[in-house]
C-alpha positions as a Markdown table, in Angstrom:
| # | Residue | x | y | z |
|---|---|---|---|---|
| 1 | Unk | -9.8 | 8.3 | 4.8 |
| 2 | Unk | -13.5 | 8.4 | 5.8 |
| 3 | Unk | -16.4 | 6.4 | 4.4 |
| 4 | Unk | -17.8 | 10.0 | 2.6 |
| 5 | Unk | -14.4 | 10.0 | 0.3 |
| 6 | Unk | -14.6 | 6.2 | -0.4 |
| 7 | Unk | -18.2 | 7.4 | -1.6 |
| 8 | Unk | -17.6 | 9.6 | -4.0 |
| 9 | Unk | -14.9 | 7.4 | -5.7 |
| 10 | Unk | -17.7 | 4.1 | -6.0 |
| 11 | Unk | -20.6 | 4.4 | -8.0 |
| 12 | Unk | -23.4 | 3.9 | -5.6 |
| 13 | Unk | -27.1 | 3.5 | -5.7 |
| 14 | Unk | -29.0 | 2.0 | -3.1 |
| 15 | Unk | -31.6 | -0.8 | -4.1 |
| 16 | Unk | -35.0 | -1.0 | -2.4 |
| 17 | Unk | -37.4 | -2.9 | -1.6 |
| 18 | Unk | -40.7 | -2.9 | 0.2 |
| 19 | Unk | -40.3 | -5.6 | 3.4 |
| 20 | Unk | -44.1 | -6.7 | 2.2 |
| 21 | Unk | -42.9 | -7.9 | -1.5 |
| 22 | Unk | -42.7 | -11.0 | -2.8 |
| 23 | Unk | -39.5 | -12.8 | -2.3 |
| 24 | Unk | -39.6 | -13.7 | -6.4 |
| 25 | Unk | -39.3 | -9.9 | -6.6 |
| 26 | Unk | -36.7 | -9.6 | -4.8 |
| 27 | Unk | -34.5 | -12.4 | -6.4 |
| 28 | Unk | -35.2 | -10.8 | -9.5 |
| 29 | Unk | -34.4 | -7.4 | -8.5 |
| 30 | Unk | -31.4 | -8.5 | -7.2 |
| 31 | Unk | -30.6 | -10.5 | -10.9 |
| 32 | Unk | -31.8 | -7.4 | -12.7 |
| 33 | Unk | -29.4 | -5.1 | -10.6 |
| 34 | Unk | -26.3 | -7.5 | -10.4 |
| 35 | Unk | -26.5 | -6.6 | -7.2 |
| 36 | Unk | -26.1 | -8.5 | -3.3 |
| 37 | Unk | -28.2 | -6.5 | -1.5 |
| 38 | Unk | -31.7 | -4.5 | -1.0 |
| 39 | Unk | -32.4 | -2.1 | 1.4 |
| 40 | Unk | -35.9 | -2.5 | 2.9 |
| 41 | Unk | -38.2 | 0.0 | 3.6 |
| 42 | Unk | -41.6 | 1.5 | 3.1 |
| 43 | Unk | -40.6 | 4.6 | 2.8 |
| 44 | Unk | -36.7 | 4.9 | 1.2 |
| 45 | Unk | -36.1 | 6.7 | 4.4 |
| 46 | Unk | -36.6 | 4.3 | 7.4 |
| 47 | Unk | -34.6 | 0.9 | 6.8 |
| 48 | Unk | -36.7 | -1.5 | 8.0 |
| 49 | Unk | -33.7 | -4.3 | 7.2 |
| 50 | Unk | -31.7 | -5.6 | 4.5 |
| 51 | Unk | -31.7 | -8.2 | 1.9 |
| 52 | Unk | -28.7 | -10.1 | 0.9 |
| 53 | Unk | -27.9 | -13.3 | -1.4 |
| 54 | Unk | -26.5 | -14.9 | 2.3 |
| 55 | Unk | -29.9 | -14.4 | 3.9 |
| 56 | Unk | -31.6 | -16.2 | 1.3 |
| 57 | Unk | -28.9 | -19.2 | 1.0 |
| 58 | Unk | -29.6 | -19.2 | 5.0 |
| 59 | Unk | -32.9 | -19.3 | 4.6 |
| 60 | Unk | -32.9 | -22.2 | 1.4 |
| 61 | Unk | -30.7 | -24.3 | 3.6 |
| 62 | Unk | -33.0 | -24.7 | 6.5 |
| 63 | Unk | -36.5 | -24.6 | 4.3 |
| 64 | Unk | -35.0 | -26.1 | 1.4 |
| 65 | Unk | -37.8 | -24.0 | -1.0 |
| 66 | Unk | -39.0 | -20.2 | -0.7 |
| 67 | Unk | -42.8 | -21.3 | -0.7 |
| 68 | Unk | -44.6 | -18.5 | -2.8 |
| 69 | Unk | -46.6 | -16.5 | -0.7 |
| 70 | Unk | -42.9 | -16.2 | 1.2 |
| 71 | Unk | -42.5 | -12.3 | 2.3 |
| 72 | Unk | -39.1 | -10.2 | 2.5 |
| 73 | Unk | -39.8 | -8.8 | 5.9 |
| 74 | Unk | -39.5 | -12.8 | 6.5 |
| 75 | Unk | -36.1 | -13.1 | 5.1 |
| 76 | Unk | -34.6 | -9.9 | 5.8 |
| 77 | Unk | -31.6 | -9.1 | 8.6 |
| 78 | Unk | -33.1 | -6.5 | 11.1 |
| 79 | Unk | -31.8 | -4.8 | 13.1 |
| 80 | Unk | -29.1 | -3.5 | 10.6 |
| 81 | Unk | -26.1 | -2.4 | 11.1 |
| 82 | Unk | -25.2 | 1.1 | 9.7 |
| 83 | Unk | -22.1 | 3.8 | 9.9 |
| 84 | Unk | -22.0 | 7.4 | 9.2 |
| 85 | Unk | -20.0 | 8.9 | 6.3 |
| 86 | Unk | -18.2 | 11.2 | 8.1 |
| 87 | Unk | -16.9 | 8.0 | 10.4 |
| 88 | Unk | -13.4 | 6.2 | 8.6 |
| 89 | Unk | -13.3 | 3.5 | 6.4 |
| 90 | Unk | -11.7 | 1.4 | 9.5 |
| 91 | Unk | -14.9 | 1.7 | 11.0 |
| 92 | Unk | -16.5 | 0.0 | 8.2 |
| 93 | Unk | -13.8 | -3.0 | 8.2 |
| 94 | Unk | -14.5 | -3.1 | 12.3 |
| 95 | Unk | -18.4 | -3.6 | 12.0 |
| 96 | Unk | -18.3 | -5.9 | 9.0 |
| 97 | Unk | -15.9 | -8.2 | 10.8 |
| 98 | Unk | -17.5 | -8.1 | 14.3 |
| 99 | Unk | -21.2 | -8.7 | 13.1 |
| 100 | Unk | -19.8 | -11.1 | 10.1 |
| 101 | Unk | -22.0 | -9.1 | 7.5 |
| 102 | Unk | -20.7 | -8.4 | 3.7 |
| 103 | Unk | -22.7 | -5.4 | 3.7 |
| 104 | Unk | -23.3 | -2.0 | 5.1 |
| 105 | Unk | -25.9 | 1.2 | 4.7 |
| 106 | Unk | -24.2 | 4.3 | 5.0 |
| 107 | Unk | -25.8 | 7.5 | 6.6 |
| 108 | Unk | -26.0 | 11.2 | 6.3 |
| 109 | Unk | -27.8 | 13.1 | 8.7 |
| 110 | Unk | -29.5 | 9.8 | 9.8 |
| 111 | Unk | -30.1 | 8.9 | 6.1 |
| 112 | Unk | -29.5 | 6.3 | 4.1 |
| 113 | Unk | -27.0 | 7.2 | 1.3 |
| 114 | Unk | -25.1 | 3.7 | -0.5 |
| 115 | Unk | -24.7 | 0.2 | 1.0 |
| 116 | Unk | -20.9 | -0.5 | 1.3 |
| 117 | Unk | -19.7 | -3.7 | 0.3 |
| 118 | Unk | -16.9 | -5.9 | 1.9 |
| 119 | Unk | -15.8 | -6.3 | -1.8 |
| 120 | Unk | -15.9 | -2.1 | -2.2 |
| 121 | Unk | -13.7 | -1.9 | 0.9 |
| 122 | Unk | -11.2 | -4.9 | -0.6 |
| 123 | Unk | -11.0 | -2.4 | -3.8 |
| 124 | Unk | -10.8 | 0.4 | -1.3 |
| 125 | Unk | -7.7 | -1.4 | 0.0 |
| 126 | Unk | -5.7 | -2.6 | -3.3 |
| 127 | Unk | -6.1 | 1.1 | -4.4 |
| 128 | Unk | -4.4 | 2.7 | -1.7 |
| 129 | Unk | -1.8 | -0.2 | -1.0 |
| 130 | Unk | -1.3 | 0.4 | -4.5 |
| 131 | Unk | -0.9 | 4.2 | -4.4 |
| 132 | Unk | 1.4 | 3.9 | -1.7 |
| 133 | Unk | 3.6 | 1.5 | -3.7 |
| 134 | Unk | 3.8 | 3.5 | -6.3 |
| 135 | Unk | 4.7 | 6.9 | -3.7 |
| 136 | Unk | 7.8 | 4.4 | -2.0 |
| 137 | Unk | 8.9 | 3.6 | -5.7 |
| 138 | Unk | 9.1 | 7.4 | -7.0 |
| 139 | Unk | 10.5 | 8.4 | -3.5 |
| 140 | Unk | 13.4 | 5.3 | -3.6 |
| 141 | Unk | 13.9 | 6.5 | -7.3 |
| 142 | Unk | 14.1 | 10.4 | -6.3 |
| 143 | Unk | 16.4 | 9.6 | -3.2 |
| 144 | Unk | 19.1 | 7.2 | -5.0 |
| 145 | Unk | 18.8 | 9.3 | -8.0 |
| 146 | Unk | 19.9 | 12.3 | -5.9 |
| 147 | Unk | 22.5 | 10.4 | -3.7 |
| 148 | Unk | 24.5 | 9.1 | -6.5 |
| 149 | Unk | 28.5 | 10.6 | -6.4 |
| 150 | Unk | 28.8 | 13.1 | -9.4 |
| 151 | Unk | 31.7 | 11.9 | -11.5 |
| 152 | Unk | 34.8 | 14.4 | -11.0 |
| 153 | Unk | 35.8 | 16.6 | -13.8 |
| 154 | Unk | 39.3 | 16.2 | -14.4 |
| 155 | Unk | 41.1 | 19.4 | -15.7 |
């Protein structure tokens, strides 16, 4: 399956934010959305980086306070790491696990179009381990149903 199908089944909507806000903005942005993640950018075109809960535990642990003036450009991952719809859902599982991130933008024609959670690929997974349960189970049914000896008719 590739990442465009897994699209259309989640409800996705990216989250921005400007890399020059305040951090408070972004914590409540992130509170507001019930979300893990912000994309940053200037523009909602070019992502400068991304903001996730992780980065600002990381960031708590070794400052222990976000002092007020604190900026997301000086929070945020960057470089990120991004995958093309059109690429499959293995691909996903393959970055997320190689760069240890929880979260990934997708592209279209260079573009940013969702952010695809580790817990939307989890989801991903149940769904179609489930749906392939449910295929063996109506296929075992269908086969034993149709190999079963018809009684003889006696005359």
């Amino acid at each position: 399956m590739t990442i465009r199908r897994l699209l259309d089944e989640l409800e996705t909507d990216i989250q921005w934010i400007a890399p020059v806000s305040p951090m408070d903005v972004a914590i409540a942005l992130l509170a507001q959305k019930d979300t893990s993640a912000l994309l940053v950018s200037s523009d909602k075109r070019l992502v400068a980086g991304i903001l996730t809960s992780s980065d600002i535990v990381r960031y708590l642990e070794a400052h222990q306070k976000l002092p007020v003036n604190l900026r997301v450009r000086s929070v945020m991952t960057h470089p990120v790491i991004s995958c093309d719809a059109r690429q499959p859902v293995q691909r996903l599982e393959w970055l997320m696990s190689k760069h240890h991130v929880r979260h990934i933008p997708v592209t279209e024609d260079g573009e940013p179009v969702a952010v695809i959670s580790i817990l939307d690929v989890t989801r991903y997974r149940l769904l179609t381990a489930e749906q392939e349960a449910a295929e063996l189970r109506d296929y075992v049914a269908g086969a034993s149903w149709r190999a079963r000896p018809r009684p003889h008719r006696q005359n």
